[in-house]
N, C-alpha and C positions, 0 to 999 in steps of 0.2 A: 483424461487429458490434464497435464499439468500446465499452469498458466501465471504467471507473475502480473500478478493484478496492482496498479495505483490504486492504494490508501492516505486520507491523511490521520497522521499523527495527532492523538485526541491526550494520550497521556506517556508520561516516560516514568521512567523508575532504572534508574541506574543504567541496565545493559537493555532493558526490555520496556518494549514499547505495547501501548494497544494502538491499532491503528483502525481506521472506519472507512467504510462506505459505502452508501445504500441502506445503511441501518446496520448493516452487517460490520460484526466489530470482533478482533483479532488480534491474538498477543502475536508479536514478531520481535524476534531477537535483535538487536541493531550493532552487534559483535563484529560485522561483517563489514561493516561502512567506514570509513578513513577519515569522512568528515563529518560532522557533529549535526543532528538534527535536533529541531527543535518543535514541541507543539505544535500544530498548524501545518507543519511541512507535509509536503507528499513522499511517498517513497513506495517504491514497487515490494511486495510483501511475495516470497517465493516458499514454502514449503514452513514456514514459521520465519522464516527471515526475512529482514527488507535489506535487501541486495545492491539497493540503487537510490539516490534518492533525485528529485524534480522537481521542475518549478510546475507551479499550478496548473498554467496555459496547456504545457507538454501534457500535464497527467489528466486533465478534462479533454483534451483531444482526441490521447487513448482511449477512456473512457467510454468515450462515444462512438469510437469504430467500436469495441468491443460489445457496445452494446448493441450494436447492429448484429454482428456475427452468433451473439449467443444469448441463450436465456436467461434468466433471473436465476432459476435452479443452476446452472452452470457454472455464476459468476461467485456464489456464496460457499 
């Protein structure tokens, strides 16, 4: 199952981001996004890319359903 999970943005580097959560940390391309992220931000991380980006509240919401619905193994 493919799933677009909220990360936040721990570091940038030009077009590419690493993005974190749970410990779990992940380069994602940010080529994709129209408006400008900055460290600290969330943004949903899809296939190497983050697709979307969000405010905190939104992406700890998901989060937490997601973390209802699936495992630790699932989410990483």
């Amino acid at each position: 199952m493919c799933v677009g999970v909220p990360m936040q943005v721990v570091s940038i580097d030009g077009d590419e981001a690493v993005a974190e959560i749970d410990g779990v940390r992940r380069e994602a391309s940010l080529m994709l996004l129209a408006e400008p992220v900055a460290v600290g931000d969330y943004v949903i991380v899809h296939a190497g890319f983050a697709i979307s980006r969000l405010d905190e509240a939104d992406a700890q919401e998901t989060l937490a359903m997601m973390r209802e619905v699936f495992s630790p193994e699932e989410m990483g």
